[in-house]
C-alpha positions as CSV (number, residue, x, y, z in Angstrom):
1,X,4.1,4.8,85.1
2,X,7.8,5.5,83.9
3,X,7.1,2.6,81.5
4,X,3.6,3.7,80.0
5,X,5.7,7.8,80.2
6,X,8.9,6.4,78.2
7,X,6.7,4.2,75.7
8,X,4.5,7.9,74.6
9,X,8.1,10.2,74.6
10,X,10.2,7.7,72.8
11,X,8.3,7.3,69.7
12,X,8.5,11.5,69.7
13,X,12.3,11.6,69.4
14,X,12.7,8.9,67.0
15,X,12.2,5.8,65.2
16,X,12.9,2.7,68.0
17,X,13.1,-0.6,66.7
18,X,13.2,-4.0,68.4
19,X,14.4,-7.1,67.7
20,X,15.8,-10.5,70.1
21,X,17.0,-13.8,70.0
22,X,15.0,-16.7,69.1
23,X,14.8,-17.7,73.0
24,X,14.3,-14.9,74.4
25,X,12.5,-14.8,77.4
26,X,11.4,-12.0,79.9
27,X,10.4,-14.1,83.2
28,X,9.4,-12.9,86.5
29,X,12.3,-11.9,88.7
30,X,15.0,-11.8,85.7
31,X,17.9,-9.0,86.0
32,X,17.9,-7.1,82.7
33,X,21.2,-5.9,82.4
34,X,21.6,-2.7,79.6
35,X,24.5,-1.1,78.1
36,X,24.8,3.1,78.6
37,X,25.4,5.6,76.7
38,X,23.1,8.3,77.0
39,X,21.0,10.1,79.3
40,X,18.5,9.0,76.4
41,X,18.7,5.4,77.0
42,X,16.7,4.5,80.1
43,X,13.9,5.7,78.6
44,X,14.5,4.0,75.3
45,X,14.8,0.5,76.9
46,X,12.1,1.0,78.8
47,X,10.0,1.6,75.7
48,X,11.4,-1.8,74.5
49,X,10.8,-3.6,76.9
50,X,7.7,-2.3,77.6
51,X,6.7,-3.5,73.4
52,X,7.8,-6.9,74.8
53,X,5.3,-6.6,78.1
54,X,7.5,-5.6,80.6
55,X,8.1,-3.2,82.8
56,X,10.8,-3.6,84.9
57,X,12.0,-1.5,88.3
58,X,15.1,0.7,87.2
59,X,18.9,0.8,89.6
60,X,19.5,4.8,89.1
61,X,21.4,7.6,90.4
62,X,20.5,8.4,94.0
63,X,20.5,12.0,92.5
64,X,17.2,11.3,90.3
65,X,15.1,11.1,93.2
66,X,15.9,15.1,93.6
67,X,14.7,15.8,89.7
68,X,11.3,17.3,90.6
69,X,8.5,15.1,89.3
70,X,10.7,12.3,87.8
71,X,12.0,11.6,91.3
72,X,8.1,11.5,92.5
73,X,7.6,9.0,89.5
74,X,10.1,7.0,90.8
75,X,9.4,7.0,94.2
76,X,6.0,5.6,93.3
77,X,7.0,3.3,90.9
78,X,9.4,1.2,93.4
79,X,12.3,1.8,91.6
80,X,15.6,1.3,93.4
81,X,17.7,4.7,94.2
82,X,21.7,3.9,94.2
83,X,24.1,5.8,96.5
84,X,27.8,4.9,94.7
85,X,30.4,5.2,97.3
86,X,28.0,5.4,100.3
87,X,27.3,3.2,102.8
88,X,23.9,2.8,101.7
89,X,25.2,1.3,98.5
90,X,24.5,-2.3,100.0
91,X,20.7,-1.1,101.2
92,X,20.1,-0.5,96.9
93,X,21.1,-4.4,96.6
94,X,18.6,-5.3,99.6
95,X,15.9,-3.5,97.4
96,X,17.2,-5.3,94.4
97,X,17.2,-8.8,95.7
98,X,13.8,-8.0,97.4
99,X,12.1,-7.1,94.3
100,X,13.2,-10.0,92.4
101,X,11.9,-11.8,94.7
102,X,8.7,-10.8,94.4
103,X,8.5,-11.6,91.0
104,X,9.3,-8.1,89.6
105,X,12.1,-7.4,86.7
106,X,15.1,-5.3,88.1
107,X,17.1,-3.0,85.2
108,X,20.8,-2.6,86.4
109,X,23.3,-0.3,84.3
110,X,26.1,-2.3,85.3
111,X,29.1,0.3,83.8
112,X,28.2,2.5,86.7
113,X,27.9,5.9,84.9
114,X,28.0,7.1,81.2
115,X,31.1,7.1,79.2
116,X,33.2,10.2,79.1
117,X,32.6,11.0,75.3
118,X,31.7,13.9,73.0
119,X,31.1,12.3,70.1
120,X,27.8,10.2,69.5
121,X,29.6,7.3,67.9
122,X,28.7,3.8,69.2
123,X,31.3,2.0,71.5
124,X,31.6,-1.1,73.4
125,X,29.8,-1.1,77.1
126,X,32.6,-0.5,79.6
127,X,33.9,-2.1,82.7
128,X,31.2,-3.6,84.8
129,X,31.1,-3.0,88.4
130,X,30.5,-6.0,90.3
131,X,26.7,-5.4,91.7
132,X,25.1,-7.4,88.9
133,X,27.1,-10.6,89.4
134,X,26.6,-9.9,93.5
135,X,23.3,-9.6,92.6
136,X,23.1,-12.5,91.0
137,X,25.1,-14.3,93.1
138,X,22.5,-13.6,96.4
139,X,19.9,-14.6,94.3
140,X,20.3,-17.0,91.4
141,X,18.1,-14.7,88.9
142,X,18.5,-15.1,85.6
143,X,20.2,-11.9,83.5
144,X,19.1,-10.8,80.1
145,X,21.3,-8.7,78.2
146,X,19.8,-5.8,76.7
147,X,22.1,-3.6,73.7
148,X,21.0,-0.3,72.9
149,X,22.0,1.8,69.9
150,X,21.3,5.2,68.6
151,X,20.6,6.8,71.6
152,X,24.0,9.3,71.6
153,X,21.8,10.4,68.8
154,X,19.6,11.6,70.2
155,X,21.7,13.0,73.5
156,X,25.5,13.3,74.1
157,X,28.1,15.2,74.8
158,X,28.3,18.8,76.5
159,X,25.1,20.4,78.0
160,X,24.5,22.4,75.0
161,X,24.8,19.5,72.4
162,X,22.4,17.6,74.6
163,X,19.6,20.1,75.1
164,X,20.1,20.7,71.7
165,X,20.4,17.3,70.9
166,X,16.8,16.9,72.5
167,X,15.5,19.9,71.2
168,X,16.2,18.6,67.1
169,X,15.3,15.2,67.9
170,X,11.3,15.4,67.5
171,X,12.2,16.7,63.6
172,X,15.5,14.4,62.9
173,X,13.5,11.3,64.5
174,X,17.2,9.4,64.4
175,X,16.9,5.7,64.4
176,X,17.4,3.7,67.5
177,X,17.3,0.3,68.1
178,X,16.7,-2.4,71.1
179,X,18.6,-6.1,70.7
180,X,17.1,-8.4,74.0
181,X,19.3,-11.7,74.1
182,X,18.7,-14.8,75.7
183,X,19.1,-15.4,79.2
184,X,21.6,-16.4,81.2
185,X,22.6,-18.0,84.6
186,X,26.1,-16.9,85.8
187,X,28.4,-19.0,87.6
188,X,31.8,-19.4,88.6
189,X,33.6,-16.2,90.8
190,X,32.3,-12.6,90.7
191,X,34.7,-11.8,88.2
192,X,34.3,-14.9,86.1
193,X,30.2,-13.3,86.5
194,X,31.1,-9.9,86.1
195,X,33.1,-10.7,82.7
196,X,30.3,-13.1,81.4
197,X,27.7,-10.5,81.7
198,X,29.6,-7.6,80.0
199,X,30.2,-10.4,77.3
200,X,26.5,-10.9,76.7
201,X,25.5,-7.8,76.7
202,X,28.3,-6.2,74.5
203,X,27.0,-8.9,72.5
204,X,23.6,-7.4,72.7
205,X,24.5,-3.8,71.7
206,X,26.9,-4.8,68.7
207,X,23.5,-6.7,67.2
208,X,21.7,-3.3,67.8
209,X,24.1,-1.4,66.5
210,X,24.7,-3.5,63.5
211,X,20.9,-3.1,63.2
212,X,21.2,0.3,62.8
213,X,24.3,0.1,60.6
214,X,27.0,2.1,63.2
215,X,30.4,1.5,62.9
216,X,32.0,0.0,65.9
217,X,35.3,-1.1,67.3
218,X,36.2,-4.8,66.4
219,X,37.2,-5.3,70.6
């Protein structure tokens, strides 16, 4: 449902495009690993993904579930609740691995949390946390880097520039665009994971946001 919801909103608020690497390939029980930026962006990739016939479960903020309606859409949807700094942190990898291994795609925002800007420039993804590459330790999936760019376009910032941010965006229609790379198996130690990941997927978002013509940071 989140999938079908993101794929009629997104095309509302601007002008996504999609593009990925030659051997791409979105299997049954891959991790698709995303850069974030924006409050925007879930919804965005979603949309993607959803052009290239997936729909995959979404790793988000325990506090979603509260969000009236969008916490009853992803209740029903399976998708995975995360308690940061909780015991019940591990209980959100349980779900992961489980649903991966059932054959269903698992989205994980690896950075944690969005980055601490006011400005809707692009910029690199930021530290990973190491659940992806214990993730994909426990299970041996496969991670797909996803970059995203454009979506601070459409939301950052304070609380004002982001409801007014979403409130323009249906008459700006700001580009945004969706890089998927090929996949990946990671090996080695959970930081040798952990830095390979965030290597593919920064790889990811400066194809997007070259796509889109941004200016970014040559680190």
């Amino acid at each position: 449902m989140l999938s079908r919801i993101a794929d009629i909103l997104v095309p509302a608020v601007g002008r996504l495009s999609v593009t990925t690497d030659a051997d791409t390939a979105l299997t049954p029980g891959s991790i698709i690993a995303a850069n974030h930026t924006s409050l925007a962006d879930p919804a965005i990739v979603l949309a993607a993904l959803r052009r290239l016939g997936a729909e995959p479960v979404i790793m988000a903020a325990a506090g979603l579930w509260r969000v009236p309606l969008l916490g009853r859409a992803l209740a029903d949807g399976g998708h995975i609740p995360v308690f940061r700094g909780d015991r019940r942190a591990a209980a959100s990898l349980d779900a992961a691995a489980e649903a991966l291994g059932q054959g269903r795609m698992v989205l994980i925002y690896a950075e944690g949390g969005l980055p601490r800007r006011k400005d809707a420039a692009e910029a690199a993804p930021g530290i990973f946390r190491s659940g992806l590459a214990r993730l994909a330790e426990r299970t041996g999936a496969p991670i797909v880097p996803v970059g995203q760019a454009g979506a601070r376009r459409v939301t950052s910032g304070s609380v004002t520039k982001q409801l007014a941010g979403l409130t323009t965006a249906p008459v700006r229609r700001p580009d945004l665009h969706v890089h998927v790379g090929a996949p990946l198996l990671l090996t080695g130690g959970r930081e040798v994971r952990t830095a390979r990941a965030r290597a593919a997927v920064t790889i990811a978002w400066r194809t997007a946001a070259a796509h889109l013509g941004e200016p970014f940071p040559c680190r």
